[in-house]
C-alpha positions in Angstrom: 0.0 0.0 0.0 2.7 2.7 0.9 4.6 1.8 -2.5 1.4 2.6 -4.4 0.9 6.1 -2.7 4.2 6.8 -3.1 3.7 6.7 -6.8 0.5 9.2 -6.7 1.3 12.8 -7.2 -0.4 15.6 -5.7 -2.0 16.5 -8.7 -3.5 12.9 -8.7 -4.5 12.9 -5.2 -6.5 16.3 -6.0 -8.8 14.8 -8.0 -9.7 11.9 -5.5 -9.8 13.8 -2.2 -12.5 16.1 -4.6 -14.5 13.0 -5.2 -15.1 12.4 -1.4 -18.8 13.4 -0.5 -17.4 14.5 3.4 -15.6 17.4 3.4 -11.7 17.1 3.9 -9.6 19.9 5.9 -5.7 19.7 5.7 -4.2 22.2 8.9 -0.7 22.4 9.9 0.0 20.9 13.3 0.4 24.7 14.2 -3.1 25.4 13.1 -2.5 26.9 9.7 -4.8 25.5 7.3 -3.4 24.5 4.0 -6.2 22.6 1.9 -10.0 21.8 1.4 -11.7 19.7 -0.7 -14.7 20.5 -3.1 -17.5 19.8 -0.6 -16.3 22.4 2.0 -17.6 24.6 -0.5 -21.1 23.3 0.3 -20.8 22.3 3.7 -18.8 25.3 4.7 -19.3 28.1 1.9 -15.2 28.4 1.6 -12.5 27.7 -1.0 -8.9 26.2 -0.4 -7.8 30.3 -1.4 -9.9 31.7 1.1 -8.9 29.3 4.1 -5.1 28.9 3.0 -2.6 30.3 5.8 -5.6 31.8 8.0 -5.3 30.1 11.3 -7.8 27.9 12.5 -9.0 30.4 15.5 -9.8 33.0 13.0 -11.8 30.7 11.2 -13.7 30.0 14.1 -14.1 34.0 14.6 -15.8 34.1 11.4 -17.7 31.7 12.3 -16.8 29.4 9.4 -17.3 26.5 12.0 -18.1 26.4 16.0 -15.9 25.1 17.4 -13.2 23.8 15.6 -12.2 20.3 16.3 -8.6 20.7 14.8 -8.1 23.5 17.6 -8.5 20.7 19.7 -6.7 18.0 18.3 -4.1 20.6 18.2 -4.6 21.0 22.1 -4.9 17.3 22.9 -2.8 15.4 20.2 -5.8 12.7 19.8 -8.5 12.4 17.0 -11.6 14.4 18.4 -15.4 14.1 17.0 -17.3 16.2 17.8 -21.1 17.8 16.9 -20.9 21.2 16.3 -22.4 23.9 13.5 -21.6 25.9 10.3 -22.4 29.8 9.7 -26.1 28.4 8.7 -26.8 26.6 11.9 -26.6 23.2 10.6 -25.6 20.0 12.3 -22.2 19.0 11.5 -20.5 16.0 12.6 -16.5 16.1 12.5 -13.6 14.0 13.2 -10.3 15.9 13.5 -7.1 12.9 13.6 -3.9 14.0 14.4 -0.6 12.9 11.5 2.5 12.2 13.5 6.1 11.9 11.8 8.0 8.2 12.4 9.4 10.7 15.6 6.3 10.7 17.0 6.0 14.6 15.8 2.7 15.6 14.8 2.9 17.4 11.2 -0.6 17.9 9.9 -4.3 17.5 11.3 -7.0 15.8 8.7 -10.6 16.6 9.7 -13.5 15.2 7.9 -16.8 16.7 7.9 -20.6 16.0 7.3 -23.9 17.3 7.5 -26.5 15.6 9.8 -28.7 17.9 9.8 -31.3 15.6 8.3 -30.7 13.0 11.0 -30.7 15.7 14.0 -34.2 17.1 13.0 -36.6 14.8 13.7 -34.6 13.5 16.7 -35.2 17.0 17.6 -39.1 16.8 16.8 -39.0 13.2 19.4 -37.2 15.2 21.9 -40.1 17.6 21.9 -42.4 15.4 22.2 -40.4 13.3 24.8 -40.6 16.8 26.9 -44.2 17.6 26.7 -44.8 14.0 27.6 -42.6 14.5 30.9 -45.7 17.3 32.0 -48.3 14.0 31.8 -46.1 11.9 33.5 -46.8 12.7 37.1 -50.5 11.9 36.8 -50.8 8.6 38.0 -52.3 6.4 35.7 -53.6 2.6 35.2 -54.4 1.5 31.4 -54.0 -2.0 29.9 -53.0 -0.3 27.0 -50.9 2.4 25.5 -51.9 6.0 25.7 -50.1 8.7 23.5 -51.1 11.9 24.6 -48.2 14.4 23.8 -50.4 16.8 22.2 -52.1 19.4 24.7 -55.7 18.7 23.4 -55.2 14.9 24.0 -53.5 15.7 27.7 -56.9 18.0 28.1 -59.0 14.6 27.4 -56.8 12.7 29.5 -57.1 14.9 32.4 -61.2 14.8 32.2 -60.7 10.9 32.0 -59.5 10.9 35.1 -61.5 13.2 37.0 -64.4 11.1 36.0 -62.9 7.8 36.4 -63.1 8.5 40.3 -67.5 9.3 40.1 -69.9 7.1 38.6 -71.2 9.6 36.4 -73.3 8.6 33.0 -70.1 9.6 30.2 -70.8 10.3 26.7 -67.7 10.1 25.0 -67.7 11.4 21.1 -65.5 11.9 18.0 -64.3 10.0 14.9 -64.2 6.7 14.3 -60.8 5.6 15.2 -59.4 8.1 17.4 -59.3 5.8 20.0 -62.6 6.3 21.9 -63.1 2.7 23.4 -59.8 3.2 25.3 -60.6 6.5 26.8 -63.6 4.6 28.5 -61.5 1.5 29.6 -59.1 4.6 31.1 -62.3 5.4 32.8 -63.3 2.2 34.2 -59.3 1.0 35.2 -58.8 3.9 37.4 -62.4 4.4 38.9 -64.1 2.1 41.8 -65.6 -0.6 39.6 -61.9 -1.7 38.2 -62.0 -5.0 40.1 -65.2 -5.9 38.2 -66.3 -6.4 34.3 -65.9 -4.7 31.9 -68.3 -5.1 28.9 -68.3 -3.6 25.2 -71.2 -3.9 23.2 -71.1 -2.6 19.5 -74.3 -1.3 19.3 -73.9 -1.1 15.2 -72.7 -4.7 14.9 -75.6 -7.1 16.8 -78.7 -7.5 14.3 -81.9 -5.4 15.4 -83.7 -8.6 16.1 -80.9 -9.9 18.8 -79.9 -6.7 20.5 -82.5 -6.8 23.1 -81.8 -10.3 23.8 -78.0 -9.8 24.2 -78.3 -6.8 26.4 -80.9 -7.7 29.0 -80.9 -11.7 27.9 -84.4 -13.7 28.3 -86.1 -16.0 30.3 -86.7 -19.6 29.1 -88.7 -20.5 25.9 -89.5 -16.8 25.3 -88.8 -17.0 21.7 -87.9 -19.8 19.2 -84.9 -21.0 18.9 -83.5 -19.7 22.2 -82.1 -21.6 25.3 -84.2 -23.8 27.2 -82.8 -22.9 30.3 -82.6 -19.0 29.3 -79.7 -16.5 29.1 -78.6 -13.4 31.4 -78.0 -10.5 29.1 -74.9 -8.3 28.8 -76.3 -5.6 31.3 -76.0 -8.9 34.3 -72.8 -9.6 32.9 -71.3 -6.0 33.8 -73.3 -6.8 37.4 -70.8 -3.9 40.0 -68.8 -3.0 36.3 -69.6 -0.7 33.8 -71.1 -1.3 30.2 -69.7 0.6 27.6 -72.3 1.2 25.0 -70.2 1.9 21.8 -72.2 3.4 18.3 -75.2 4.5 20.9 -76.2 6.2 17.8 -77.4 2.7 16.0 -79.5 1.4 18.9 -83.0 1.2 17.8 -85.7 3.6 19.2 -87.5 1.0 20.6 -84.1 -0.2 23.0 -83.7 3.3 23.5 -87.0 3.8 25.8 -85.7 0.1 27.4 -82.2 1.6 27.7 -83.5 4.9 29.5 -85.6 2.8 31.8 -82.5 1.1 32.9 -80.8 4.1 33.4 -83.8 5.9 35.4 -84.5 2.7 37.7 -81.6 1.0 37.8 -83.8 -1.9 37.1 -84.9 -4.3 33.8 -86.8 -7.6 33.0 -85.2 -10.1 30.6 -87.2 -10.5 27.2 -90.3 -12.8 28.0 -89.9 -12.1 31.7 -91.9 -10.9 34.3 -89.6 -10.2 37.4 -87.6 -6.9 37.8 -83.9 -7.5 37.8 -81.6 -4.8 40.1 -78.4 -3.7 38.4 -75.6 -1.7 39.3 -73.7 -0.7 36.6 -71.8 2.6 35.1 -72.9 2.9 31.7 -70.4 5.0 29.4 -71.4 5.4 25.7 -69.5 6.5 22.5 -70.3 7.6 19.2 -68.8 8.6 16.1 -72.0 10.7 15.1 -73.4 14.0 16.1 -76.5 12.6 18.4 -77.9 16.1 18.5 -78.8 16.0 15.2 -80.2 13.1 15.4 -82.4 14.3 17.9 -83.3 17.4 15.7 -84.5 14.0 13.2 -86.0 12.5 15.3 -83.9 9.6 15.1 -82.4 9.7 18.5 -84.8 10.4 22.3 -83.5 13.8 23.6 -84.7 12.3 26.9 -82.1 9.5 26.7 -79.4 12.0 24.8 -79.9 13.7 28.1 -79.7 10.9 30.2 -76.2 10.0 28.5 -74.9 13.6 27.8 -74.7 14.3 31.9 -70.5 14.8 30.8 -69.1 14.5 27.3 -65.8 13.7 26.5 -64.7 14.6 23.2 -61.9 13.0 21.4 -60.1 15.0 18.6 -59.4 13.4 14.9 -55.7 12.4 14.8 -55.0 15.6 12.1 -55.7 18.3 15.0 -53.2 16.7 17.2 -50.1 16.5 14.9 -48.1 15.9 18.1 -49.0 12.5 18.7 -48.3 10.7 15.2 -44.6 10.5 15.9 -44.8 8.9 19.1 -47.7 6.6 17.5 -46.0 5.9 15.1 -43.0 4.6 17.0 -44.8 3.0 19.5 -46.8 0.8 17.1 -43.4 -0.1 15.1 -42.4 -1.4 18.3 -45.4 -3.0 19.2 -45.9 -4.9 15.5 -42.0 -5.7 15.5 -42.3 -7.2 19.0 -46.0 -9.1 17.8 -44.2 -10.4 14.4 -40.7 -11.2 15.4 -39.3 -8.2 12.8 -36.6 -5.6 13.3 -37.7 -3.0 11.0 -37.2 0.8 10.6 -38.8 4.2 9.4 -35.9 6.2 6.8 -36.2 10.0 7.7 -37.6 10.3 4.3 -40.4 7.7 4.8 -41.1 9.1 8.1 -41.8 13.0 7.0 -44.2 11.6 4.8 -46.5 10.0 7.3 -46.5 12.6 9.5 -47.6 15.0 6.8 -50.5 12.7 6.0 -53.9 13.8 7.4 -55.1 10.5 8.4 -58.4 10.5 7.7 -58.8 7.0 9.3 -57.2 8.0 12.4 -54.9 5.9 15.3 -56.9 2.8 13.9 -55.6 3.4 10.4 -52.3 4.2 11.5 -52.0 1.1 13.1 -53.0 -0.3 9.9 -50.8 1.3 8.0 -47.8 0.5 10.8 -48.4 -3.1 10.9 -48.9 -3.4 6.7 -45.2 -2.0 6.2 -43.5 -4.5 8.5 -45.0 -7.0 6.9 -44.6 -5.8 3.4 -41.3 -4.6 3.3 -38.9 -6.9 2.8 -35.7 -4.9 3.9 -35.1 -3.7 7.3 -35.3 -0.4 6.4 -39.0 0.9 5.4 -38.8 3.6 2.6 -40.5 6.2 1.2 -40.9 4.0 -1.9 -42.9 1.1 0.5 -45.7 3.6 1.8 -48.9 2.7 0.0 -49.3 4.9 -3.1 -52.4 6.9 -1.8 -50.2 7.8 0.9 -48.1 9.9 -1.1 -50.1 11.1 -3.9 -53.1 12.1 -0.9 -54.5 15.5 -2.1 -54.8 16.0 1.8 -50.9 15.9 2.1 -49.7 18.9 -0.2 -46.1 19.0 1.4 -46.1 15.2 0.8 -46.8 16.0 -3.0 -44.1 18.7 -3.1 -41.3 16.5 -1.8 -41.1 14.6 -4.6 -39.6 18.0 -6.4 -37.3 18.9 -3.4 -34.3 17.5 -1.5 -34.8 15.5 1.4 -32.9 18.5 3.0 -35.9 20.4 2.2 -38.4 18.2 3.7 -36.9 17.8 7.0 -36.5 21.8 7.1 -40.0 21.7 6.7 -40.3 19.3 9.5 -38.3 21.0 11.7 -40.3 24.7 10.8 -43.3 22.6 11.9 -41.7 21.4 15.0 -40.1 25.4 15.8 -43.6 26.8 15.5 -45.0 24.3 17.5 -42.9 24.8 20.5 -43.3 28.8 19.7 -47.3 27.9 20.6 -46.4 25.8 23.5 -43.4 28.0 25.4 -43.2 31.7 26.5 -39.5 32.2 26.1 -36.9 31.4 23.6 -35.1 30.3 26.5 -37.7 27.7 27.5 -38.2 26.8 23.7 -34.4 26.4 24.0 -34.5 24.3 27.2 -37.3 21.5 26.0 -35.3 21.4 22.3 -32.3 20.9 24.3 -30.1 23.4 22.0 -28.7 26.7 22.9 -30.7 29.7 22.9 -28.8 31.6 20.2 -29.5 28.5 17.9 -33.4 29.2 18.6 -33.1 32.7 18.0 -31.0 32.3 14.6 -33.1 29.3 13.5 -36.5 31.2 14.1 -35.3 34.0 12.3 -34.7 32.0 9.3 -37.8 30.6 9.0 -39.7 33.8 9.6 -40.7 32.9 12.9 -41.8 36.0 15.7 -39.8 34.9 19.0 -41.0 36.3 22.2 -39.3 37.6 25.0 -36.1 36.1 26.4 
């Protein structure tokens, strides 16, 4: 190998320290710099003229580079890497290594430089959301399964959840399908008084009309053909000290509905084809993805029962009004479908800033979907761009999606990390504080919101 260098001249390797994608700085072991290569014009907006002879503290004056690694090499006589920025405020990753003689004198300092400025942003969006998640975290609370609530709106649901979970109170709980409303009421039933007793979901949308008063109050024996001789207790016996939790109220029948305020009124029912009054002690929590006082206004829904369940709403938002939760959504159901199907898979930046661009329409439900679809599609460890379903990234609903396709990668993850800036601009009253929870310095803030046209406030 050293025969073969010795026969390249410098002119030869010009060309091929040119070719290397990282930039390449050349300083004397005094500090002087001698030599750059091509991409420190990118990654540093200088030419080998401009840097040659100028000492490596006055480059760091001019702000060139903050700090310099070589100056520390220099200092410590050992390759240094460090993290550090550029007169742009980008990420920079360099590794300064020291050249000593066959005297054990050092004689030059090779650094090599790259921008990771794509990889740093949306570790910056998860620290963000890792920090707003650290405000929920000293509410005590007991689910049997995950909860993502990073966003404020969702920490506002949570909150309510709660409060109710400890009072028996009639809950109505409303919003899209798929948001996730069937776990706020297990939330509410797994940290209230009942938690030690059933828990029954009925889909209210999924039995038949001619069963559904059957399977909620069950029937005595032969009170209709074909049913059990010796009868059958109904769903509302089942939840006996537990709660019930009614799910697509909105497609129970008007004739269950009188039944079902009954219940509610008397805490009391008779099975079908029975005489006898049945007790029951239950919470009854409901959910549905439809606006019920419309219905009312139709006539296709008793105001007296809307009443009856409406004594405290909760409403859940659709997934696209709580940005802030799909990255931690997203990671926790690549965990949880890796764990399920044995897979080690990952998102690419790329591949990532298109999902959380995308509106989802569908909601947590479809993002689980969606989740669980790539590991088992993609046949490489790492999921790409290219492996998100077409409709994905051709959705009208997902215009910065569409443009990415015409842009760098670079410019989509600036776009991420403007969303992520303004965010936190919403959330914090201080650059200092925006600072703090983005764990950067608060000159970086100040710089970075001024480049994307961001007002800072005080501080």
């Amino acid at each position: 190998m050293e025969r073969f260098l010795e026969t390249l001249s410098v002119s030869e390797l010009i060309p091929i320290l040119n070719s290397v994608k990282d930039a390449v700085f050349i300083d004397s072991s005094d500090g002087y710099s001698l030599w750059c290569n091509d991409a420190c014009q990118e990654l540093y907006k200088v030419t080998p003229e401009e840097i040659h002879g100028i000492h490596i503290s006055e480059l760091e004056k001019r702000g060139i580079f903050t700090p310099s690694v070589a100056k520390q090499v220099m200092e410590q006589r050992k390759e240094i890497t460090i993290i550090h920025e550029n007169r742009d405020g980008k990420k920079i990753l360099s590794t300064g290594t020291p050249i000593f003689d066959p005297d054990g004198q050092m004689t030059k300092i090779i650094t090599t430089s790259r921008d990771i400025t794509e990889l740093t942003s949306l570790q910056k969006q998860l620290e963000f959301v890792q920090n707003t998640l650290k405000q929920f975290e000293s509410i005590e609370i007991s689910s049997s399964e995950p909860i993502i609530a990073s966003s404020r709106s969702m920490r506002n649901v949570m909150q309510l959840a709660l409060r109710l979970a400890s009072v028996d109170s009639t809950v109505l709980i409303t919003g899209e399908s798929g948001v996730g409303k069937g776990v706020i009421a297990k939330l509410l039933h797994e940290n209230g008084a009942r938690k030690e007793f059933p828990f029954i979901t009925v889909n209210c949308g999924a039995i038949p009309e001619s069963l559904i008063e059957s399977e909620l109050f069950g029937y005595e024996r032969g009170a209709f053909t074909g049913s059990r001789i010796e009868g059958k207790k109904g769903l509302f016996e089942a939840a006996q000290k537990g709660t019930i939790f009614l799910d697509e109220i909105s497609e129970l029948p008007l004739n269950l509905q009188v039944k079902l305020l009954q219940v509610i009124q008397d805490r009391e029912f008779t099975r079908v084809g029975g005489v006898n009054r049945i007790p029951v002690d239950v919470r009854i929590i409901s959910a549905t993805n439809k606006d019920l006082h419309l219905l009312v206004k139709s006539g296709k829904f008793r105001e007296d029962l809307y009443y009856r369940l409406n004594v405290v709403p909760i409403n859940v938002p659709p997934l696209r009004e709580r940005p802030e939760d799909i990255l931690p959504l997203i990671q926790s159901n690549l965990e949880k479908y890796n764990n399920q199907l044995g897979e080690n898979k990952t998102l690419e930046p790329a591949a990532l800033a298109v999902l959380l661009h995308y509106s989802w329409p569908g909601n947590i439900r479809e993002l689980q979907n969606i989740v669980e679809r790539l590991i088992l599609t993609t046949r490489d460890n790492l999921i790409t761009e290219e492996n998100l379903p077409v409709f994905i990234r051709t959705s009208a609903e997902a215009q910065p999606v569409q443009s990415m396709e015409h842009t760098s990668l670079r410019a989509s993850m600036e776009r991420a990390e403007k969303e992520v800036l303004t965010r936190a601009l919403a959330e914090y009253k201080s650059t200092r504080a925006i600072a703090k929870a983005l764990q950067v310095s608060q000159p970086t803030i100040v710089r970075k919101l001024h480049k994307y046209g961001l007002t800072p406030k005080e501080g």
